[in-house]
C-alpha positions in Angstrom: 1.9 13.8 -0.9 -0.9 14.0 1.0 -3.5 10.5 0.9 -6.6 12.4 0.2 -9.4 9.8 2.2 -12.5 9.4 0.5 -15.8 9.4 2.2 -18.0 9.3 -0.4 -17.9 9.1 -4.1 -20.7 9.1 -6.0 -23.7 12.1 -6.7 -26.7 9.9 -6.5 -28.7 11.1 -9.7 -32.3 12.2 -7.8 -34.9 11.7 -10.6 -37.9 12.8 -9.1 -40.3 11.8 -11.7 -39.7 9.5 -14.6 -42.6 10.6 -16.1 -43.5 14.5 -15.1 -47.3 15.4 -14.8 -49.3 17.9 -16.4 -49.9 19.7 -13.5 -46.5 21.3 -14.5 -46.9 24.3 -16.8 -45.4 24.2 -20.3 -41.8 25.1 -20.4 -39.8 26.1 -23.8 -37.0 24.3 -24.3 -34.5 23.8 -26.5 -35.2 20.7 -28.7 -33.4 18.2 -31.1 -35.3 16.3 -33.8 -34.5 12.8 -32.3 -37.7 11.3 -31.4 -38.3 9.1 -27.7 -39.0 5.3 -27.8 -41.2 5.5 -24.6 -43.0 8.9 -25.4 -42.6 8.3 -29.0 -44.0 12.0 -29.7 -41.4 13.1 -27.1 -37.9 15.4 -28.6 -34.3 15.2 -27.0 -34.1 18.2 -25.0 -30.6 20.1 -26.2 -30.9 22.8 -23.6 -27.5 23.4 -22.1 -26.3 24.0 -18.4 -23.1 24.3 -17.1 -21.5 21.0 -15.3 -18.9 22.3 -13.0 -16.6 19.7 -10.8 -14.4 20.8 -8.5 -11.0 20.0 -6.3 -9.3 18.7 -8.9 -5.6 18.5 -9.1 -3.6 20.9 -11.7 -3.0 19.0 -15.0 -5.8 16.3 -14.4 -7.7 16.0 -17.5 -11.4 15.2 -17.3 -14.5 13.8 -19.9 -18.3 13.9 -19.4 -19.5 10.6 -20.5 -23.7 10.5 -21.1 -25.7 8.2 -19.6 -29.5 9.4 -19.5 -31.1 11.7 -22.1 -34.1 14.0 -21.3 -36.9 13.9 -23.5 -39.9 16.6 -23.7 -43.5 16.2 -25.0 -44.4 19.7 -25.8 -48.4 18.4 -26.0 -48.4 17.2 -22.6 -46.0 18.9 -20.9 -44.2 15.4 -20.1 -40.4 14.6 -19.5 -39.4 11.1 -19.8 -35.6 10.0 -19.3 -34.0 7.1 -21.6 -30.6 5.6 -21.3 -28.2 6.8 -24.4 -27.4 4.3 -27.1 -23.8 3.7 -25.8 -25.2 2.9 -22.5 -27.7 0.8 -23.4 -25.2 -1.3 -25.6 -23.4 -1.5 -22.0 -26.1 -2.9 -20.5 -27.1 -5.4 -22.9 -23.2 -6.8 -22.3 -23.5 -7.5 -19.0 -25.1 -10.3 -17.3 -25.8 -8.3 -14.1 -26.9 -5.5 -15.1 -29.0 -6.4 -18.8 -32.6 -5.7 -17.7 -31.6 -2.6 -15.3 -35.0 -0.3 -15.7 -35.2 3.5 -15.8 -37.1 2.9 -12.3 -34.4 0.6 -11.0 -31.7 2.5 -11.7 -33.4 5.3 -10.2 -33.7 3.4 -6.7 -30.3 3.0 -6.9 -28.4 4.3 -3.9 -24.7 5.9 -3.7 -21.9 3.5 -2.3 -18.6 4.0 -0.3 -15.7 2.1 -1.2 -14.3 2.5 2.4 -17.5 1.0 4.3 -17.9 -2.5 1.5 -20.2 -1.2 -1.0 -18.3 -3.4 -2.7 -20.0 -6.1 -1.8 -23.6 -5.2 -2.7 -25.4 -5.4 -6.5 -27.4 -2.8 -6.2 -25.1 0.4 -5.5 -24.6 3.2 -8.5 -21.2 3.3 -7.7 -20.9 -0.2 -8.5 -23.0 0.4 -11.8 -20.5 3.4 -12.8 -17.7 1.4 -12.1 -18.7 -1.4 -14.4 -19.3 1.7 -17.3 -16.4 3.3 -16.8 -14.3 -0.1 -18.0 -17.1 -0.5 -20.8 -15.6 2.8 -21.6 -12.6 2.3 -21.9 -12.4 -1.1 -23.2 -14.4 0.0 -26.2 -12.7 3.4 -26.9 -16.0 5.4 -26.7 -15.5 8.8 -27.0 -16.8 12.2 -24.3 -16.7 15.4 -24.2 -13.8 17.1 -22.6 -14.1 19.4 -19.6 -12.7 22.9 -19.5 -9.9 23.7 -17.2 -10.3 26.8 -15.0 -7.7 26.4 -11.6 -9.0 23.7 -9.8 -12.0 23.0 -11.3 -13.6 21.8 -14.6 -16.5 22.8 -16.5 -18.4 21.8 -19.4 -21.5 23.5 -21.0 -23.8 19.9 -21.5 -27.0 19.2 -23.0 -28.8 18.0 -19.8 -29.4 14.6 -18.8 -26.8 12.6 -16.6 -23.2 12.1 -16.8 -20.7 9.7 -15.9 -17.0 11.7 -15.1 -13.9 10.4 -15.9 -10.2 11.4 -16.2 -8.6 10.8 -19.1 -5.5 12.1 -18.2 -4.0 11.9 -14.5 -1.4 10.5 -12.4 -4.0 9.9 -9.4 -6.8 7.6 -9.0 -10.4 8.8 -8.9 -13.8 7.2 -7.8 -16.7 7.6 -10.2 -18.6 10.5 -9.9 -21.7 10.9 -11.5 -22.8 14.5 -12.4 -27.3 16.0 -13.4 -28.0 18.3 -16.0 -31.8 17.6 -14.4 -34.9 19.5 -14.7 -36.8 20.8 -11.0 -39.7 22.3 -10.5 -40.4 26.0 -9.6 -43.5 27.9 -9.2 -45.1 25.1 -11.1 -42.7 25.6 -13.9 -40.0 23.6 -15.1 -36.6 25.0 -14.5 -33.1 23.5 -15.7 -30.6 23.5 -13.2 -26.1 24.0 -13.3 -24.7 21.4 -11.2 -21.0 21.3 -9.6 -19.7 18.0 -7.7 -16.7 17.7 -5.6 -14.1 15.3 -7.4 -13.0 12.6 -5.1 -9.2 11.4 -5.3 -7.1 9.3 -4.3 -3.2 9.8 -4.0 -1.2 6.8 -3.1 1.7 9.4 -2.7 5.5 9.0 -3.0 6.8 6.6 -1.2 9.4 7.7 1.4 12.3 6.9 2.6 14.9 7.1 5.2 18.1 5.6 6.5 18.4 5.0 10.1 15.8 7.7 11.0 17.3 10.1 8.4 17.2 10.9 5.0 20.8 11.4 4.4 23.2 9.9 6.7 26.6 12.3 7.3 28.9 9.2 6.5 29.6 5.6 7.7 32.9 2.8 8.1 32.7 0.3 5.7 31.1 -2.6 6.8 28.4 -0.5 9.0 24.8 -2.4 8.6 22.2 0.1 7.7 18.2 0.0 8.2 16.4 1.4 5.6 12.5 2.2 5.8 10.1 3.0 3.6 6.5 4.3 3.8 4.2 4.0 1.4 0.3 5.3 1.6 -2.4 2.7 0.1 -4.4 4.2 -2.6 -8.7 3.8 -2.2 -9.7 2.1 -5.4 -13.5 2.4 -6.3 -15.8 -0.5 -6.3 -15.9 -2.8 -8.8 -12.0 -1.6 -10.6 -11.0 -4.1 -12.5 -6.7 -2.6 -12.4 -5.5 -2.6 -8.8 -2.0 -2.5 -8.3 0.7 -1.4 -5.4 4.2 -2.1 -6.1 7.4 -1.3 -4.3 10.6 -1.2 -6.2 13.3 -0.9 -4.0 17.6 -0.4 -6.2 20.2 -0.4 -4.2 23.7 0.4 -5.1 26.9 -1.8 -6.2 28.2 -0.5 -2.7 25.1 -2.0 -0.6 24.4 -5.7 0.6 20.8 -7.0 0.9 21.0 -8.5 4.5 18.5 -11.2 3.5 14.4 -11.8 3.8 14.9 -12.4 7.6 16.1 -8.5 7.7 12.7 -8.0 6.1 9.9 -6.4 8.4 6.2 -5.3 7.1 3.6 -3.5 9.1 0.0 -3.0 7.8 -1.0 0.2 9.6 -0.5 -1.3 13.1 0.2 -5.0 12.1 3.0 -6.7 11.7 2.9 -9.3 8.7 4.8 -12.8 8.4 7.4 -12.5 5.9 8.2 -16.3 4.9 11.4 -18.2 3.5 10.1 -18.2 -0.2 9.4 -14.6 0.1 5.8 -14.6 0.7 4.1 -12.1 2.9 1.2 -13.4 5.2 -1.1 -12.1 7.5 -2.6 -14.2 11.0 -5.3 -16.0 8.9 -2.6 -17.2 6.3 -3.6 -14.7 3.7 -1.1 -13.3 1.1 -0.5 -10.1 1.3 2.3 -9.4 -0.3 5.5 -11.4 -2.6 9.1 -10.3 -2.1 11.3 -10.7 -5.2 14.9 -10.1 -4.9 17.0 -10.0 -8.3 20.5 -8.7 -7.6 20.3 -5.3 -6.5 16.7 -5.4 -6.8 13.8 -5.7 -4.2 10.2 -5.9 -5.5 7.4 -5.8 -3.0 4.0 -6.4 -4.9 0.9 -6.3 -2.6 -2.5 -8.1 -3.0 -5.2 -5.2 -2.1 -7.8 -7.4 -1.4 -5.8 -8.3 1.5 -4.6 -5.0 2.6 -6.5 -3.7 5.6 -4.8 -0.3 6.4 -3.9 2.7 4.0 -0.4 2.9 5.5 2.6 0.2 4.7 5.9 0.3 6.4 8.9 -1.8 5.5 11.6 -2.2 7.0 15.1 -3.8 5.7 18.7 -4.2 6.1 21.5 -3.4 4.0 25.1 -3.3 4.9 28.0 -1.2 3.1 30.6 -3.0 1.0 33.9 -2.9 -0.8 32.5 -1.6 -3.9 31.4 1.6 -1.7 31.4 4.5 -3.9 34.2 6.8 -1.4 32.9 10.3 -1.8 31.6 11.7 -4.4 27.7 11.3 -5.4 27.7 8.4 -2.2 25.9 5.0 -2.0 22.3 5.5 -3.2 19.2 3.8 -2.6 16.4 4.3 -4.7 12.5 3.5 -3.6 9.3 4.2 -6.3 5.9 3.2 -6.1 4.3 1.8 -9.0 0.2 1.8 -8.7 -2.7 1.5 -11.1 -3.5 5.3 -11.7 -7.1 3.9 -13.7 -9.0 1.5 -12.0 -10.4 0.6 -15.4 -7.8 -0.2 -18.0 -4.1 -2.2 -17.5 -1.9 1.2 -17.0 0.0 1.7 -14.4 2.4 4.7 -13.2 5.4 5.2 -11.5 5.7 7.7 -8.7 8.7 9.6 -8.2 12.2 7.9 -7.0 12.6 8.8 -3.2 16.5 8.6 -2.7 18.9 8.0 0.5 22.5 8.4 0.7 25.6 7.0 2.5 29.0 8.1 2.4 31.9 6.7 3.3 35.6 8.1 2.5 38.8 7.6 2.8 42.7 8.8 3.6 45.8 9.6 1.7 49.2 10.4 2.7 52.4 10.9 0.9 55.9 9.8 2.4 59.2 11.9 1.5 62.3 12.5 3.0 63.2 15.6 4.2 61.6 19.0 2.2 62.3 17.1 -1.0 58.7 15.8 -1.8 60.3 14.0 -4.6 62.5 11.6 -2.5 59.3 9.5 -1.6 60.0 6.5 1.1 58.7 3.4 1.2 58.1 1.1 4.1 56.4 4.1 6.5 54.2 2.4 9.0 51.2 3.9 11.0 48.3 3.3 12.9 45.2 5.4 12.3 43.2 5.9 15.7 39.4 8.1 15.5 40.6 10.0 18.6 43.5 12.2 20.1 44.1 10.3 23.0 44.9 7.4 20.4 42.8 4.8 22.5 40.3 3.7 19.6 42.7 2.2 16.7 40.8 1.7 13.3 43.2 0.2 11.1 47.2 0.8 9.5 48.6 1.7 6.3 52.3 1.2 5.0 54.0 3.7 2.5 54.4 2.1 -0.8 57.3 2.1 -3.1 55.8 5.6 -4.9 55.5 7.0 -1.2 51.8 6.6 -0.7 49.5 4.7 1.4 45.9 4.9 1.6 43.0 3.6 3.7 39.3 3.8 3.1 35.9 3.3 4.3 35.4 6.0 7.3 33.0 8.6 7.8 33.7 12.2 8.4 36.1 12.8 11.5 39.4 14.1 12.5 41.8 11.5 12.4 45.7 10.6 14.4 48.1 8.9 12.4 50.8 7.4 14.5 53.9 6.1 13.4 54.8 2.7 14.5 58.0 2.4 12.1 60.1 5.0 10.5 61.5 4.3 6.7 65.0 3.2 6.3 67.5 5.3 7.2 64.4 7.6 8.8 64.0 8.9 12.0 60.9 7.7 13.8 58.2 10.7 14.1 57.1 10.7 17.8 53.8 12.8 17.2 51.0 11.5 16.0 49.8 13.8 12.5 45.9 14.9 12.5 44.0 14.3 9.3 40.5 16.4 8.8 38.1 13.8 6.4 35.4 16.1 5.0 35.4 18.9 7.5 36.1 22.4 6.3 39.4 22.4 7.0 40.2 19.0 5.4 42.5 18.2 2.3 41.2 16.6 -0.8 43.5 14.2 -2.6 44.4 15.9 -6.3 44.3 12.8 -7.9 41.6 10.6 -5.6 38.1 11.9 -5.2 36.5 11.0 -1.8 40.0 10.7 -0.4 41.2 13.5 2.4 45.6 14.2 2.1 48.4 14.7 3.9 52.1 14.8 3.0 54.0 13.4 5.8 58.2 14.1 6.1 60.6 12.0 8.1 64.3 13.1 8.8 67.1 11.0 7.9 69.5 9.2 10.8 72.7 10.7 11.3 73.9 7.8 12.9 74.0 4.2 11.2 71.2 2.0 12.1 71.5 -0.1 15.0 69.7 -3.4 15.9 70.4 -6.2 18.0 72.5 -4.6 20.3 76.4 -2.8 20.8 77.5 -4.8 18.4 77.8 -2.8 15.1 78.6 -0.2 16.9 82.0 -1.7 18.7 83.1 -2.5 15.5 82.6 0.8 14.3 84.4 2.9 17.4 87.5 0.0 17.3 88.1 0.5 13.7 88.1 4.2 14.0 90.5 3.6 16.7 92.9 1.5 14.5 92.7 3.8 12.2 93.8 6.8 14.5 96.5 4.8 15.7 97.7 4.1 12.5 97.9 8.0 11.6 99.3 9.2 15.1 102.0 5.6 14.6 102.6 7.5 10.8 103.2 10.8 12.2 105.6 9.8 14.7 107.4 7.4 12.4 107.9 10.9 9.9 108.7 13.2 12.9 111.7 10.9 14.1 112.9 10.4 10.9 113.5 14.2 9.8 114.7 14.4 13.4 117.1 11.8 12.8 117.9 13.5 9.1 118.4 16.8 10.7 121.3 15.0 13.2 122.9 13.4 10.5 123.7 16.7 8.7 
């Protein structure tokens, strides 16, 4: 989202003339029966105008909270202002601010957050803020604008307003909105009024994995560097709820490399990030506290020692045997949680922004022959990542159902070489391509994530041999003795029906 930067914040309430001089012709008006306490034969004025604010984000709902009334003495053609009832009560709590004056608050000049009005007393920004938490720590109640697009209106009895949202997942400054009376002609003439609302978006935060959002696929054991951006909401003066939080989950399949992996920039400066987890800037201010709690990294930042709107951090995390191997992947999960109002304890959570790894793995089966049921055990090979089987990644054996696996690689073609043939098995001199997640690849029927290949070797026709002539010299002599015998046999029968035959 975009960081919306605010320049200014506050509609400074321009009150012209406390007390408005006869020299002003008489003006109806619509009036109440509630009497003034400075003009005492002075009535509320109930005359409506139309209080409009716009640039307001959809489904932000806002109030109009009262803070001056208008009163009119028909007799002298006077208008006097008062603070309301719920505003005065306000006043009277406060230790700064209990014998504020019509004519001071008038004086009072608009602030902006960004240039340290912050630091001064006599700001109306400073004023509203303190309101706005009387507000909403005492569950006083305002009149609801109208939604129309991105603006809201409200038809108001004039006077001045103090405008709050009651409903949003962003964080606004006070604004301050006149229903006020001008002069025209030498007649008194009530005017509409439309601010601009000023917001603040702290934004998702985002986040990437070695430059990318998704990574095609990794080996097991790969170290990864994961970065996340967050933008740094503008809180207005005098909020009593500021918070920026960084809530980083990692999966089963991931291992936190450690606080020295651990990098934080403010805007353009790099911060110290201590031992115990502490985050400190050049003048040994804390900035931030790293918590890690298993999978779990908290960031939680100190505003008041933030100087830029933009935080990076960077981290390491490296992929594990508990690697998911295909499927969904290895996910990493970063939210922000921020105060969305400056003036009460809630807080909101921004939407997870999510990276991926995968990692997979291979699958063969071993049989003798075209009989996929004769499985063999003992079938040796080394996997290499390339054809010209110069780069060997690992070896897997055949077991005793036929299969062997191997796991942990990224996407590729893959040579499988056999280094040793089952018993009784003729050794395969080619090496055997595997595609892992390509479109012409093979997935296991039984193992997701896991890329197949059924792998024959035909049997010897000739007994095994090892160690030499050996075996085989006793082979070749006893089939000699043997045909010896049988030629010595058929002799032996030939010359004794030859020597029958004589006889006769």
């Amino acid at each position: 989202m975009k960081n919306l930067k605010i320049k200014t914040h506050i509609l400074v309430v321009l009150i012209t003339s406390l007390v408005c001089m006869s020299t002003v012709f008489a003006s109806t008006f619509s009036l109440g029966t509630t009497h003034g306490t400075v003009d005492t034969n002075s009535l509320i004025v109930t005359e409506t105008k139309t209080l409009t604010v716009s640039n307001i984000p959809a489904g932000d709902i806002l109030a109009a909270y009262k803070i001056l009334d208008v009163f009119y003495n028909q007799a002298s053609n006077a208008i006097t202002y008062e603070f309301t009832s719920d505003f005065k009560n306000f006043l009277a709590s406060t230790t700064e601010y209990r014998n504020l004056t019509i004519e001071d608050y008038a004086n009072m000049t608009s602030g902006d957050i960004s240039s340290g009005s912050v630091s001064s007393t006599s700001t109306l920004d400073r004023l509203a803020s303190s309101y706005a938490t009387y507000i909403k720590g005492h569950n006083i109640n305002g009149t609801n604008l109208t939604t129309n697009g991105n603006t809201r209106t409200a038809s108001l009895p004039l006077g001045s307003y103090l405008i709050l949202p009651t409903s949003t997942s962003k964080i606004y400054a006070v604004m301050v909105g006149n229903l006020a009376l001008s002069e025209d002609n030498g007649e008194w003439v009530a005017n509409n009024q439309t601010i601009v609302g000023k917001v603040s978006e702290p934004g998702v935060v985002t986040k990437t994995l070695n430059g990318n959002k998704e990574t095609d696929s990794i080996y097991m054991g790969t170290e990864l560097t994961y970065t996340i951006n967050g933008s740094v909401p503008h809180y207005p003066t005098n909020a009593t709820n500021k918070k920026y939080m960084i809530t980083d989950t990692m999966s089963n399949g991931l291992t936190f490399s450690g606080l020295t992996s651990v990098s934080i920039i403010d805007g353009t400066t790099r911060l110290t990030v201590n031992a115990n987890g502490t985050v400190t800037d050049a003048t040994n201010n804390v900035v931030a506290n790293i918590v890690v709690n298993g999978q779990i990294i908290t960031i939680d930042f100190n505003l008041d020692n933030v100087k830029s709107s933009d935080i990076t951090v960077t981290y390491k995390a490296r992929l594990n045997n508990n690697a998911v191997i295909g499927g969904e992947g290895n996910k990493n999960e970063a939210k922000l949680t921020y105060a969305n109002d400056p003036y009460s304890t809630s807080t909101h959570d921004s939407e997870t922004d999510t990276t991926i790894v995968y990692t997979y793995g291979i699958e063969i089966l071993k049989y003798s022959g075209i009989d996929k049921t004769a499985v063999l055990e003992g079938a040796v090979f080394d996997i290499y990542s390339n054809a010209a089987l110069t780069n060997k990644i690992g070896t897997i054996t055949s077991d005793e159902d036929g299969y062997a696996e191997y796991i942990g690689i990224p996407s590729g073609t893959y040579y499988l070489k056999e280094t040793k043939a089952p018993s009784g098995h003729i050794l395969l001199t080619d090496a055997i391509p595997i595609e892992v997640a390509n479109s012409n690849s093979t997935l296991s029927p039984t193992n997701s994530g896991y890329y197949y290949a059924e792998i024959s070797n035909n049997k010897n026709l000739f007994l095994p041999f090892t160690g030499g002539m050996g075996t085989y010299a006793y082979t070749i002599i006893g089939l000699l003795i043997i045909v010896i015998a049988v030629i010595i046999y058929i002799i032996y029968r030939k010359r004794s029906a030859n020597k029958d035959d004589n006889e006769e």
